[in-house]
N, C-alpha and C positions, 0 to 999 in steps of 0.2 A: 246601407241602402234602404231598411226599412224604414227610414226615418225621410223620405221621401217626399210622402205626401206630405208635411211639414215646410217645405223646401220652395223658392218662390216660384220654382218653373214644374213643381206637382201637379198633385191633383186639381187644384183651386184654380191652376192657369191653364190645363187640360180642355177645364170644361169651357169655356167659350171659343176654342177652336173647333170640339167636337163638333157642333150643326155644319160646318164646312167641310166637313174629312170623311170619310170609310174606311175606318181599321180595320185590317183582317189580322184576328186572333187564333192562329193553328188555323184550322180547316174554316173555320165558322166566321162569316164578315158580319157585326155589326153595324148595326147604324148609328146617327151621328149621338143620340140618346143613352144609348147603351154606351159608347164610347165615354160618354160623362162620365157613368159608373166604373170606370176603369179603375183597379185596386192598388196600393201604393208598388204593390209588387209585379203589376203587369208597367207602371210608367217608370220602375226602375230597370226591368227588360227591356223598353222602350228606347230609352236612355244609353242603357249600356251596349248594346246594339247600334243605336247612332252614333258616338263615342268612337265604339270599334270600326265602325265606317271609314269615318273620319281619319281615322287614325291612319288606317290600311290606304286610302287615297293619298295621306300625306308621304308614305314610304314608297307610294308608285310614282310618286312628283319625284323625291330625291333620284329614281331608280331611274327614272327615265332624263332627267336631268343628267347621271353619270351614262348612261347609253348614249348622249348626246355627244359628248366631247371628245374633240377631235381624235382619234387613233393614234395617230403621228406622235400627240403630244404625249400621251398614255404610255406605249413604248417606245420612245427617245427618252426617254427623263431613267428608264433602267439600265444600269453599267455592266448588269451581272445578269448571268441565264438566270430563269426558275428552275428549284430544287427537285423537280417531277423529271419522270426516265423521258429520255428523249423521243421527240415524237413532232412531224408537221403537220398543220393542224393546215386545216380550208385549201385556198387554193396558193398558187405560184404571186398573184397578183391581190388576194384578198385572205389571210390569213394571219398564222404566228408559229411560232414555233417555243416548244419546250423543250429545256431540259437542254438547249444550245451547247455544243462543244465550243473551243476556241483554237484555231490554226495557229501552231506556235512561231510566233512572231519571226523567227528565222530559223529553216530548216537546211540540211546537208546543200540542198540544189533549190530553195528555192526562199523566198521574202516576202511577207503582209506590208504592202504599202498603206499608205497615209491612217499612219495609226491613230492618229487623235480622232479621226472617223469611230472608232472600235466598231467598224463591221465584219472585223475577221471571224466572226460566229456562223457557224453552220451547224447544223446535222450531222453526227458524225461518217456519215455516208457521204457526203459532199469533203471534209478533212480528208478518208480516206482517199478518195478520186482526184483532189489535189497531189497528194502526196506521191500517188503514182505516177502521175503524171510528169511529176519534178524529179520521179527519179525515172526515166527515161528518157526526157529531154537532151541533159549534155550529148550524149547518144545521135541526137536528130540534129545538134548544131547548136546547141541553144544550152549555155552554161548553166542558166539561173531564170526561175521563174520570177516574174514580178506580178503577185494575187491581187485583185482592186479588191471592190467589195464585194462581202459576201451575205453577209445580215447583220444584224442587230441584234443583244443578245437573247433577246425574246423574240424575236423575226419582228410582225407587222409592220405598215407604212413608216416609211423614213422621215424625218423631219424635210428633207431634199433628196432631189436625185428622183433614181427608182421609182416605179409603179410596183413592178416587183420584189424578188428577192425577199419576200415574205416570210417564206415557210421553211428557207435555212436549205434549200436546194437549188438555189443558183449561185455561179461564180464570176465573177470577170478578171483574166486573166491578159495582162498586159500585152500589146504590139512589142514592146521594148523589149530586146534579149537581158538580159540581167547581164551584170558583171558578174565573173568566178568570185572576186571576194566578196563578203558583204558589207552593206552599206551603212551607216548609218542613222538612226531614228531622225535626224533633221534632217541626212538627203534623201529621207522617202516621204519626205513632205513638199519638200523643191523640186525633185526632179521630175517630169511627166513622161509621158508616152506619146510619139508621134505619129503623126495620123500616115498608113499606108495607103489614101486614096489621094486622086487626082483633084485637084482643085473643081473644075468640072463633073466630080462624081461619077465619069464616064470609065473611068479604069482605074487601076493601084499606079501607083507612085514609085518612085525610083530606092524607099526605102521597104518594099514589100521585096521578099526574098524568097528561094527554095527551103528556108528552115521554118518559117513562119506555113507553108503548104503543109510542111512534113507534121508540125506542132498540132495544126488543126486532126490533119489526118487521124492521128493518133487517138487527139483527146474523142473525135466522132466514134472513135473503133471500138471503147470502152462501153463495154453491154450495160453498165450503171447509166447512160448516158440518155435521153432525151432528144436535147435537140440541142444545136449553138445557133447562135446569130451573129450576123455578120453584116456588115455593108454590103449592098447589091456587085459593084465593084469587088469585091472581094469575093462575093463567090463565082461571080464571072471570070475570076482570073482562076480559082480553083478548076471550075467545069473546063476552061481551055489547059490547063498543065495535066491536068488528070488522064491518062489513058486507058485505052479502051480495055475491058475486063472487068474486077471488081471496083465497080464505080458506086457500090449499095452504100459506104458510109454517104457518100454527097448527099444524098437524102434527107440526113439528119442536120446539114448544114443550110438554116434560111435567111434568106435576105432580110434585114431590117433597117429602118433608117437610124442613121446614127455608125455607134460600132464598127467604128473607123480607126481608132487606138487601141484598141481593146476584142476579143472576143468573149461572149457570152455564153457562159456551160449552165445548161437545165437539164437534172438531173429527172428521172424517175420519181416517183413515189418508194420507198421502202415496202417489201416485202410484210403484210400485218399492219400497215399503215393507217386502220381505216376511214380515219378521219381527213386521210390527203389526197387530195383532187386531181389524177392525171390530167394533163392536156391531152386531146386530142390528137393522135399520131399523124406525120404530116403523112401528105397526100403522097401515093406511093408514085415511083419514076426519082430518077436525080435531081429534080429540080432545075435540070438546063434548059437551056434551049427557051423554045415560047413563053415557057412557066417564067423566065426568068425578065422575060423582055420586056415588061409592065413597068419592072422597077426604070427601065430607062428613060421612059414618057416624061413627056413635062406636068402630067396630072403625077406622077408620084417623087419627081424629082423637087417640083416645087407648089405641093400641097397646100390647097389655100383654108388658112386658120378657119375653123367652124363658127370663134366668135363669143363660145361659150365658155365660160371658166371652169377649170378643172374640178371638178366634183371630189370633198375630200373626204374619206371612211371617216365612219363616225364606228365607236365604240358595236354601235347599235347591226353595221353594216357584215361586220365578222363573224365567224362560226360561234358560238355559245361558250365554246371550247375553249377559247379564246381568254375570257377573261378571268378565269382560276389562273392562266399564265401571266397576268399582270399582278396575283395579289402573292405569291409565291414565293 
């Protein structure tokens, strides 16, 4: 570098910029005179300095280039959990999850549907709460659980589907009773789950039963448990079967649209968690009555599109936390 002022863009090519500029040298600003005099080793500073700029700019383009890109794609493209202890990271609807367990594909009383999805990843607190759940079933009427989806095995936005199920703490658990035997891996790809609401969305349907009340009940009763969702219909049919006394689980069970074949289990946050986002506890009372009567309107039966396209997570939009569980 001492060989600089030698060099075409030196000393020699310094000095007719100098009358146009103010360099400031440490504390001390010259004018544009003194700047001519600049020594080979202050326009190699000069240099090496702008250089390092440059450079550091070019690494915040690539950076922010990879901030950019779409979520979905980032985690859809991985098959396998990352190697880090398990942990949900952001929130239900904007997050990821490490260190993913996987629900085994067929258990004593229960089944992972549509495996070519591979969202049978969770948290191992969400596997556990399945597993309970499956072994008290036969019990309530209900031979065989059929599990939809649960994550991905890194959580974040799905390629389809889901807003949620992010963070490896939610489940969707089939309408369908399972068959006592199990099935197999091509008919949990064909077979579906049918819907227990009325055409009109005004009630449940003639294939909603007392085992599917007892199933919900159960899975609400489980202190790991959050909240489910449900079709408005379906918890209207729960709040009229329900009698009077302990009616505190209905609380935990909320209308949503959709969740007609299926209900939806959201789990808590883990204990030590600190980077997982509780939702907000629903509002306290069962949820019957006027609370529930909104859902019947024709403003929420047939909600008119906003018009806007769905806005899709970038890289950029998740916890920080996040993206060591992509490179893992």
């Amino acid at each position: 570098m001492r060989g600089l002022s030698h060099h075409p863009v030196g000393r020699d090519r310094i000095r007719p910029f100098s009358r146009a500029i103010r360099v400031r040298l440490g504390c001390r600003t010259v004018e544009a005179e003194d700047a001519a005099q600049m020594t080979s080793y202050h326009a190699a500073r000069f240099a090496a300095v702008w250089w390092a700029a440059l450079i550091a700019l070019g690494i915040l383009g690539l950076a922010s280039a990879a901030l950019a890109e779409e979520a979905r794609q980032a985690f859809g493209a991985h098959d396998r959990p990352s190697s880090a202890a398990p942990n949900p990271i952001g929130e239900y609807a904007r997050g990821c999850l490490a260190g993913g367990v996987a629900l085994r594909e067929t258990g004593p009383s229960w089944q992972a549907m549509r495996l070519s999805r591979n969202r049978n990843w969770g948290h191992p607190d969400t596997i556990a709460f399945i597993e309970r759940l499956a072994e008290d079933a036969p019990g309530l009427g209900w031979p065989r659980l059929y599990v939809g989806d649960i994550s991905q095995p890194r959580g974040g936005p799905m390629l389809s589907g889901h807003r949620s199920h992010q963070i490896g703490l939610d489940a969707d658990i089939w309408f369908r009773p399972g068959r006592p035997q199990a099935i197999s891996r091509r008919a949990r790809e064909e077979i579906g789950s049918p819907s227990v609401v009325r055409r009109d969305r005004l009630d449940v349907n003639g294939n909603w039963t007392p085992a599917h009340h007892a199933l919900i009940r159960r899975a609400a009763e489980d202190t790991a448990v959050a909240r489910i969702f449900v079709n408005a219909a379906i918890k209207k049919a729960l709040c009229r079967a329900e009698p009077a006394g302990d009616r505190a689980w209905l609380r935990k069970v909320r209308a949503w649209w959709g969740h007609d074949s299926h209900f939806h289990v959201r789990l808590t946050c883990p204990a030590g968690a600190e980077g997982c986002v509780d939702q907000a506890p629903p509002p306290s009372g069962d949820g019957c009555g006027e609370t529930l009567d909104w859902w019947f309107t024709d403003e929420a039966l047939n909600p008119k599109p906003s018009g806007k396209p769905r806005k899709r997570l970038a890289l950029a939009d998740l916890p920080r936390a996040c993206l060591p569980v992509i490179d893992r």
